[in-house]
C-alpha positions as CSV (number, residue, x, y, z in Angstrom):
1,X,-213.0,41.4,-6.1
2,X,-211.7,39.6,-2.9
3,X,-209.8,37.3,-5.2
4,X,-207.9,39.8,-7.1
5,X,-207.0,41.2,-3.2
6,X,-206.0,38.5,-2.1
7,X,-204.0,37.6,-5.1
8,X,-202.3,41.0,-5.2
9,X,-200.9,39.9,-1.7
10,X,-199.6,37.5,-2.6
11,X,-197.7,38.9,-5.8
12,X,-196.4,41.8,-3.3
13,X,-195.0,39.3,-0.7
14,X,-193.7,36.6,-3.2
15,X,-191.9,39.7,-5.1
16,X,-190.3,40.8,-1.7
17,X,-189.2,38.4,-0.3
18,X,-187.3,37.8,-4.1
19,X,-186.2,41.0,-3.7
20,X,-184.6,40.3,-0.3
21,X,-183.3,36.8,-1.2
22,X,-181.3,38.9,-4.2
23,X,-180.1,41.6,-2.4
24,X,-178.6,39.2,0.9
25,X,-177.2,36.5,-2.1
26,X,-175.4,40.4,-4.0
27,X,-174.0,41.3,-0.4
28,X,-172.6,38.1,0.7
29,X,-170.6,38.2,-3.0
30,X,-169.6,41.3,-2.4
31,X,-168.3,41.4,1.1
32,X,-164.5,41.2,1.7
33,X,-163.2,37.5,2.4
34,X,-163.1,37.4,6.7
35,X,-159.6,38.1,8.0
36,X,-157.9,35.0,9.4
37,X,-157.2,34.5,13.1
38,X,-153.8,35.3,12.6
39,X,-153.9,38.6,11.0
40,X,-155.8,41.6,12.6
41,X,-158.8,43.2,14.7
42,X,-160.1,46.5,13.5
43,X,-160.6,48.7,16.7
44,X,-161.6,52.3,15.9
45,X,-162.2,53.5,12.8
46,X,-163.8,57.0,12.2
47,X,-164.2,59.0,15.3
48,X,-161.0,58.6,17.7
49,X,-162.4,56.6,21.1
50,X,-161.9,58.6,24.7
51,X,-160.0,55.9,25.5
52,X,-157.9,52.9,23.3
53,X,-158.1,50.9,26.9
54,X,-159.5,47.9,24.5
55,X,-155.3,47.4,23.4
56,X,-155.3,45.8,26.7
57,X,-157.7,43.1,26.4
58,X,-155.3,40.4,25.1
59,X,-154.4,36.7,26.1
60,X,-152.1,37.7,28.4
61,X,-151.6,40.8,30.7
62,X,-149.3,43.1,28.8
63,X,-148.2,45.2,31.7
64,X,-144.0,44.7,32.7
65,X,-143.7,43.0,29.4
66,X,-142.5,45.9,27.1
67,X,-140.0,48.5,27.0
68,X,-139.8,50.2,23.9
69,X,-142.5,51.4,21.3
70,X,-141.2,51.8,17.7
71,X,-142.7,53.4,14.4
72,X,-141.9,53.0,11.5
73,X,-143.9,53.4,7.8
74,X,-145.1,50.8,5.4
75,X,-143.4,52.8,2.6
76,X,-147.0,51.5,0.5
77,X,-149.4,53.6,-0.8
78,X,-152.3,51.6,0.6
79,X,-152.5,48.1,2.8
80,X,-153.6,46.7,6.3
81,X,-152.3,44.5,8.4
82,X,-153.3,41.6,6.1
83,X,-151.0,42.9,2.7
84,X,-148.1,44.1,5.0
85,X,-148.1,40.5,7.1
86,X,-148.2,39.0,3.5
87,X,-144.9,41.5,2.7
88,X,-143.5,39.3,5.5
89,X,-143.4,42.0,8.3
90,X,-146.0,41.6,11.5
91,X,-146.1,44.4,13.6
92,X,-148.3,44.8,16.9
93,X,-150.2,47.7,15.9
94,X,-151.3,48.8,12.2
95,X,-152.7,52.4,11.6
96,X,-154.5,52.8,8.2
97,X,-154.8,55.8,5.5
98,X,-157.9,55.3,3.7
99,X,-156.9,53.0,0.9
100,X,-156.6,49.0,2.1
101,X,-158.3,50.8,5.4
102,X,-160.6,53.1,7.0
103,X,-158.1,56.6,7.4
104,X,-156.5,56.1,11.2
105,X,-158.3,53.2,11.1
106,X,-156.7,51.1,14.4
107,X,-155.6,47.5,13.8
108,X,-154.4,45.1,16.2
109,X,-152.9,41.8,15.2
110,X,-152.6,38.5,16.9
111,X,-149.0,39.3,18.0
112,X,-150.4,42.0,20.1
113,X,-153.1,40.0,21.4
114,X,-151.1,37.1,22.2
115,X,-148.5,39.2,23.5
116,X,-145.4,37.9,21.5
117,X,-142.4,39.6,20.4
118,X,-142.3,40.4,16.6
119,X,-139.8,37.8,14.7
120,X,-140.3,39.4,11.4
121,X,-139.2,43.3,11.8
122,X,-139.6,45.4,8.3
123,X,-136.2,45.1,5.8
124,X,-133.2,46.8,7.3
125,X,-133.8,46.2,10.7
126,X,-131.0,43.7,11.8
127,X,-132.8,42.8,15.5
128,X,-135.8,43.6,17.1
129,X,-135.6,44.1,20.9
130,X,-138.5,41.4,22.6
131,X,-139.3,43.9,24.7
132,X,-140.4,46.3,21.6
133,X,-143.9,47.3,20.6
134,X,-144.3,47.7,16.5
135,X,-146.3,50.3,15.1
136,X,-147.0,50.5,11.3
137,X,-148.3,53.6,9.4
138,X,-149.5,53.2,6.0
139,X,-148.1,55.8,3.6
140,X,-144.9,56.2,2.1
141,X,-143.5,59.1,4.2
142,X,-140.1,59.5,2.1
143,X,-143.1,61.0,-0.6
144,X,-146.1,62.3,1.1
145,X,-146.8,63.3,5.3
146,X,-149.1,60.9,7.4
147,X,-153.2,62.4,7.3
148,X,-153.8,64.4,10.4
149,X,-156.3,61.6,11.2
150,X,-153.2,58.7,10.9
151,X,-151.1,61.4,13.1
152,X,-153.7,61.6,16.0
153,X,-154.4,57.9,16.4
154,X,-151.0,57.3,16.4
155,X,-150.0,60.1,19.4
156,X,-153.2,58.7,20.9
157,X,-151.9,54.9,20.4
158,X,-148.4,55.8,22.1
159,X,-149.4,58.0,24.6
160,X,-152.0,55.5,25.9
161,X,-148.8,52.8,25.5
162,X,-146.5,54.9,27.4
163,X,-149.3,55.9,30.4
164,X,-150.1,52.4,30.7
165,X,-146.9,50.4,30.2
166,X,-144.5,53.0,32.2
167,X,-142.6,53.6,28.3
168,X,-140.6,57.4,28.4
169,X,-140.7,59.1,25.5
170,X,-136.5,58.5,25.2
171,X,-137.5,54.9,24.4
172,X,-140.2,55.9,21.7
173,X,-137.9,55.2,19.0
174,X,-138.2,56.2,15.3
175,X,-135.5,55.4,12.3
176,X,-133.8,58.1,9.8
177,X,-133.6,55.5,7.3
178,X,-134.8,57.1,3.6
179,X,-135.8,54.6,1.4
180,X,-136.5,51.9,3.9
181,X,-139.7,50.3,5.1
182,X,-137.1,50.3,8.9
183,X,-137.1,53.9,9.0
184,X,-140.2,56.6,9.6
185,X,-139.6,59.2,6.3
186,X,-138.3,62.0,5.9
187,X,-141.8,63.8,5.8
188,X,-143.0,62.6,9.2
189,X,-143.9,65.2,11.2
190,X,-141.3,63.8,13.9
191,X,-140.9,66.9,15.9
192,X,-144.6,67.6,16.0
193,X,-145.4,64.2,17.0
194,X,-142.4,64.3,20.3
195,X,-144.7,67.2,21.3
196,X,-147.8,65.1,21.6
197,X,-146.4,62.0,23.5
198,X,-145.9,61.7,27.1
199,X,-142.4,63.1,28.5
């Protein structure tokens, strides 16, 4: 009787731990290859922060630095930092939509961190001032309006920019440029947005 006990244990432990041992080798082949150094850190996903002061923790302080924020859309349906770096554009800041990335999911890249000037700007943009902060939205706004979640991380992105970094809303600059990963869409919500951000 105490053998068949005893035994039982040890059928019960030796199936899970097998069990476990499966499961950790089936989630380490399907989890996501890690993101290199030089592409992006996630920094809020699904409930918006009270505060994005987190931006700020980079290499280098990024106060007196910059001058101008602009925005402009990945004219995608879906990506992340990663696929629109790979598109050859880096941007500072990369807010998601739900498909490559969490919806107004917050991504930093290395530029930002580093505190470096962006020397790839999207297609159709000629020069980028150094002093100027990129933002990318996912979406193709020419077709289809930001999610309200993509719209309030980004009026809370800029107007935590702007507070911070001393930026009026005169130099929070958006391009008319249909058909162009430079310009913002013509279904942004641009007036909406001007009545969110700092003055």
């Amino acid at each position: 009787m105490k053998k068949n006990k005893s035994n039982r244990k040890v059928v019960v432990f030796v199936s899970l731990v097998g069990t476990l041992t499966l499961t950790s080798a089936l989630l380490l082949a399907l989890a996501p290859a890690p993101l290199t150094p030089d592409t992006s850190t996630s920094l809020f996903a699904v409930d918006a922060p009270s505060s994005l002061d987190a931006i700020f923790d980079t290499n280098t302080p990024a106060v007196g630095r910059w001058k101008y924020i602009y925005i402009h859309h990945s004219r995608t349906p879906a990506g992340n930092a990663r696929t629109i770096a790979d598109e050859g554009v880096v941007d500072h800041f990369v807010i998601g939509n739900g498909d490559g990335c969490v919806d107004g999911e917050l991504q930093m890249t290395q530029t930002w961190k580093r505190q470096e000037s962006i020397d790839r700007p999207p297609t159709g943009v000629s020069r980028m001032d150094p002093t100027c902060i990129s933002v990318c939205i996912v979406g193709d706004f020419d077709h289809s309006r930001p999610t309200p979640t993509q719209e309030r991380r980004l009026a809370q992105l800029v107007g935590t920019l702007q507070s911070k970094l001393h930026i009026p809303a005169n130099r929070v600059l958006t391009v008319d440029q249909p058909g162009s990963m430079a310009g913002i869409g013509h279904s942004f919500p641009t007036e909406q947005f001007r009545n969110l951000i700092l003055p």
